[in-house]
N, CA, C and O of each residue as an XYZ file, in Angstrom:
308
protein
N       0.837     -1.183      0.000
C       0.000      0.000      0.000
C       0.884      1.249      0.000
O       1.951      1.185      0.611
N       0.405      2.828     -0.877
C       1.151      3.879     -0.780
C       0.320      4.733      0.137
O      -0.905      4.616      0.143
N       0.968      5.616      0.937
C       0.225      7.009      0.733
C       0.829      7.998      0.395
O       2.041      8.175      0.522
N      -0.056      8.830     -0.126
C      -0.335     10.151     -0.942
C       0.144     11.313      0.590
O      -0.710     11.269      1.476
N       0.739     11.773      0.738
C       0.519     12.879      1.677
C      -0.409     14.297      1.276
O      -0.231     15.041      0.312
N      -1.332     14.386      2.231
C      -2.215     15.709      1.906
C      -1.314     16.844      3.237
O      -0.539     16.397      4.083
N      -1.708     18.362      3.079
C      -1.039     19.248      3.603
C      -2.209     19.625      4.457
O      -2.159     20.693      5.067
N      -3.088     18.974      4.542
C      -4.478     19.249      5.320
C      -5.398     18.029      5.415
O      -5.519     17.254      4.467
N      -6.174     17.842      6.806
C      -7.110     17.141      6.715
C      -8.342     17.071      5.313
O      -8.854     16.116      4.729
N      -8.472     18.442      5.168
C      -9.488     19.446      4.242
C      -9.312     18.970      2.886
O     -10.296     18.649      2.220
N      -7.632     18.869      2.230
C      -7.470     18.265      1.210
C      -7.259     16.982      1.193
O      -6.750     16.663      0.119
N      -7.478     15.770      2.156
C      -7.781     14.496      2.529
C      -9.061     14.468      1.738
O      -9.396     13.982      0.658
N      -9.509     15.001      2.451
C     -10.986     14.888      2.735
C     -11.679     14.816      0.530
O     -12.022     13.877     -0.188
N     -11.559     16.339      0.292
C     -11.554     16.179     -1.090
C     -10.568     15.258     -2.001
O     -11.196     14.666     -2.878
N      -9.512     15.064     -1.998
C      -8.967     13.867     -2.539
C      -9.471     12.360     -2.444
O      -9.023     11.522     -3.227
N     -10.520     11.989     -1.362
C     -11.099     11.044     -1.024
C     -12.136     11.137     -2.152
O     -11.944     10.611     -3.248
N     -13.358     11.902     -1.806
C     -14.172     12.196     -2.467
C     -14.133     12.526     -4.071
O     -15.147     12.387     -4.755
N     -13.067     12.908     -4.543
C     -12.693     13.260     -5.770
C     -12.286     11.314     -6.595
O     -12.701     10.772     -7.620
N     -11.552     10.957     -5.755
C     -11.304      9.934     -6.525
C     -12.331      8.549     -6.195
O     -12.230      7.596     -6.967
N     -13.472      8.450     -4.850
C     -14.241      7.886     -5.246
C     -15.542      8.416     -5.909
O     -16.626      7.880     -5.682
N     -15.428      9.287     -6.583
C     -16.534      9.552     -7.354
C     -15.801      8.822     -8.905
O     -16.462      8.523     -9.900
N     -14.621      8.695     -8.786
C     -14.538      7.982    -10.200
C     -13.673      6.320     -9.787
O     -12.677      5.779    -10.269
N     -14.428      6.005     -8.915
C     -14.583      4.505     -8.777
C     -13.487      4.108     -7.819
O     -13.665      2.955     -7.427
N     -12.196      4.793     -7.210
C     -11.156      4.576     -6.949
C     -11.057      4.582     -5.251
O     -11.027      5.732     -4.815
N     -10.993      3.395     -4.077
C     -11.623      3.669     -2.846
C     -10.046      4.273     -2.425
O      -9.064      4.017     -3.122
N      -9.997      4.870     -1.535
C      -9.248      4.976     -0.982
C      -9.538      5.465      0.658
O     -10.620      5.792      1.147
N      -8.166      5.396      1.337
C      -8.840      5.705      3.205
C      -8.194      6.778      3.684
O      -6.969      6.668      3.623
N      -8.557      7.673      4.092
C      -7.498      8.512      4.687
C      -7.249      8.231      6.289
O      -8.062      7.754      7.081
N      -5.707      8.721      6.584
C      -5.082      8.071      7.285
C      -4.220      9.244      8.136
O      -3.918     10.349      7.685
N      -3.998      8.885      9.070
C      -2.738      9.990     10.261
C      -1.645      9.448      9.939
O      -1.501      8.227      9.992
N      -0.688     10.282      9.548
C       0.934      9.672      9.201
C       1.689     10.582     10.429
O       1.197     11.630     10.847
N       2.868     10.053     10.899
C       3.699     10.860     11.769
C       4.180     11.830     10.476
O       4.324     11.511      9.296
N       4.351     12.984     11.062
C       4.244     14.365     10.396
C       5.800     14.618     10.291
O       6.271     15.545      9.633
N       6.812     13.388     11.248
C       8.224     13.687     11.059
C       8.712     12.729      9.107
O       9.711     12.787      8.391
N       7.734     12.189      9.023
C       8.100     11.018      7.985
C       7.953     12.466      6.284
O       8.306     12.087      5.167
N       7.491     13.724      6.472
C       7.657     14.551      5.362
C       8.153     15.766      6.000
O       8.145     16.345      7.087
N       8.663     15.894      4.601
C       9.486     17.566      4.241
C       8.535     18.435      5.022
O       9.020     18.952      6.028
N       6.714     18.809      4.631
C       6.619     19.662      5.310
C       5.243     19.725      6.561
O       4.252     20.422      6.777
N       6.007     18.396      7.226
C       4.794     17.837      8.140
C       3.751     17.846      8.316
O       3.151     18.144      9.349
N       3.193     17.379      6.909
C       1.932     16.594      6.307
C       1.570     15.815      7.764
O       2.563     15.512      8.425
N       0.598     15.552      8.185
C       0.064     14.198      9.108
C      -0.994     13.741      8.796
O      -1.607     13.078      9.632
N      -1.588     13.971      7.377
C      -2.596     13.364      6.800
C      -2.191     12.892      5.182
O      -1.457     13.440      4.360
N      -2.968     11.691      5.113
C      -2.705     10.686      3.730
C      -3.980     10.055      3.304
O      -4.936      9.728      4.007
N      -3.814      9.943      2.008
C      -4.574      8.618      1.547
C      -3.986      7.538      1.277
O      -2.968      7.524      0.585
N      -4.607      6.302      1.850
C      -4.292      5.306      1.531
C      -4.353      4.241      0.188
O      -5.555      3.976      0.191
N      -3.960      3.729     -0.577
C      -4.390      3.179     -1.712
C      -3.347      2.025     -2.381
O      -2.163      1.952     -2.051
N      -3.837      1.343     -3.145
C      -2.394      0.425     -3.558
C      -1.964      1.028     -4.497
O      -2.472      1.858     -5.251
N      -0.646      0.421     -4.412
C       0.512      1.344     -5.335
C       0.216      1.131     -6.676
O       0.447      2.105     -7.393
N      -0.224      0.149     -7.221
C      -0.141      0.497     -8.729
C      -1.186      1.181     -9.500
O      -1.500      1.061    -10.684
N      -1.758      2.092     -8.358
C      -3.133      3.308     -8.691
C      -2.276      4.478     -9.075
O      -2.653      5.304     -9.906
N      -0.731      4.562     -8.258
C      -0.467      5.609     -7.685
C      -0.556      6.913     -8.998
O      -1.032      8.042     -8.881
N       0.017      6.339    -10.102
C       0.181      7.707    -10.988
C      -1.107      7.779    -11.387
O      -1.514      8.939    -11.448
N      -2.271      6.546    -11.823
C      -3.272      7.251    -12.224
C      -3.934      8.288    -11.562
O      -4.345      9.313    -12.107
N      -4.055      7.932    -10.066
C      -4.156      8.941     -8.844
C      -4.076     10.120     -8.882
O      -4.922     11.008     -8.779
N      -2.609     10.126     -9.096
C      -1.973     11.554     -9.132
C      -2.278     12.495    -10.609
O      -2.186     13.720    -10.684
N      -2.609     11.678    -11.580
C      -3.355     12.788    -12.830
C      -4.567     13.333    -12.073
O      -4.827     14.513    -11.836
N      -5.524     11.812    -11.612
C      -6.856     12.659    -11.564
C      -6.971     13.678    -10.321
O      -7.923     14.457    -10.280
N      -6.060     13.668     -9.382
C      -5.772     15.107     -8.863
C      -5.632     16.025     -8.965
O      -6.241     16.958     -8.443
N      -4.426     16.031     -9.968
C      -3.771     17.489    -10.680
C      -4.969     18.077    -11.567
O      -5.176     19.286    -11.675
N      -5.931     16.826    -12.353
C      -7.052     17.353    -13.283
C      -8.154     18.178    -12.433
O      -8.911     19.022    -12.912
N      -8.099     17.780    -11.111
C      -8.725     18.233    -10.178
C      -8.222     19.804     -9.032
O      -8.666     20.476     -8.101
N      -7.289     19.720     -9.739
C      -6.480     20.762     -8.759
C      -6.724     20.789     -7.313
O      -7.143     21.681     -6.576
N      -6.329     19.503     -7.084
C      -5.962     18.783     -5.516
C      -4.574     18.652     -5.198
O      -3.999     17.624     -5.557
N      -4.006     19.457     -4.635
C      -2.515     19.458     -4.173
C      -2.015     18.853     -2.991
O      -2.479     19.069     -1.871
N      -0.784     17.868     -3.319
C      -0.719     16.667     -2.262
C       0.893     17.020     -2.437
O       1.316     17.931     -3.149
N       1.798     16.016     -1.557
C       3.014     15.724     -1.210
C       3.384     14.505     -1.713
O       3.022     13.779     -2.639
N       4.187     14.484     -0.863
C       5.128     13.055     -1.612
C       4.362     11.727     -1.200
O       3.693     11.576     -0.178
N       4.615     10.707     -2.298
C       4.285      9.660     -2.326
C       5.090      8.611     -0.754
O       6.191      8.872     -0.269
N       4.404      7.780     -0.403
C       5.150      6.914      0.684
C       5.270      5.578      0.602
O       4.210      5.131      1.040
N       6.047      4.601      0.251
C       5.986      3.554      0.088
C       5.794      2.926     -1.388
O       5.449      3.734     -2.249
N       5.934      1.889     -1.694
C       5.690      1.608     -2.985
C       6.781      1.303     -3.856
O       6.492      1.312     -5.053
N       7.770      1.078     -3.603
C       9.292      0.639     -3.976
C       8.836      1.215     -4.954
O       8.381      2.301     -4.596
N       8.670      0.969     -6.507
C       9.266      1.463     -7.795
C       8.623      3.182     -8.048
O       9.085      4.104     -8.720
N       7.349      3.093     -7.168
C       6.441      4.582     -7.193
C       6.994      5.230     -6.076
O       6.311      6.134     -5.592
N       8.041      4.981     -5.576
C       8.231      6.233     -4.173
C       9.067      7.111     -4.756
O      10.056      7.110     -5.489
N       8.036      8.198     -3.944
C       8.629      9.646     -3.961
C       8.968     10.253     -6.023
O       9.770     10.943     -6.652
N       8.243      9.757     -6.171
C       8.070     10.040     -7.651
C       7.305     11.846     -7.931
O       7.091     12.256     -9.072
């Protein structure tokens, strides 16, 4: 499993909602806030080989997130 770091509960929250409206579940989650650059403590959860489709339908969404976590070949991409 990856997570997505959000910079807010708020953009959790819409990144959830944004990507299950187009079929994609994901969970949001509390991360220790020491594990990013700019102590994110909120994520979505999801499996890794979603991760880049993910990350388009965000950007198409203008949902702004952090670094990826986990996922050997998708980290920190």
């Amino acid at each position: 499993m990856c997570i997505l770091t959000m910079k807010s509960i708020t953009h959790a929250i819409r990144a959830k909602n944004v990507l299950e409206g187009r079929g994609i579940s994901v969970t949001i989650v509390s991360i220790d806030p020491r594990l990013t650059a700019r102590g994110c403590s909120y994520g979505i959860r999801f499996a890794c080989a979603d991760a880049d489709r993910i990350k388009g339908m965000l950007d198409a969404k203008g949902v702004s997130y952090g670094v990826l976590l986990g996922g050997g070949d998708h980290e920190n991409r």
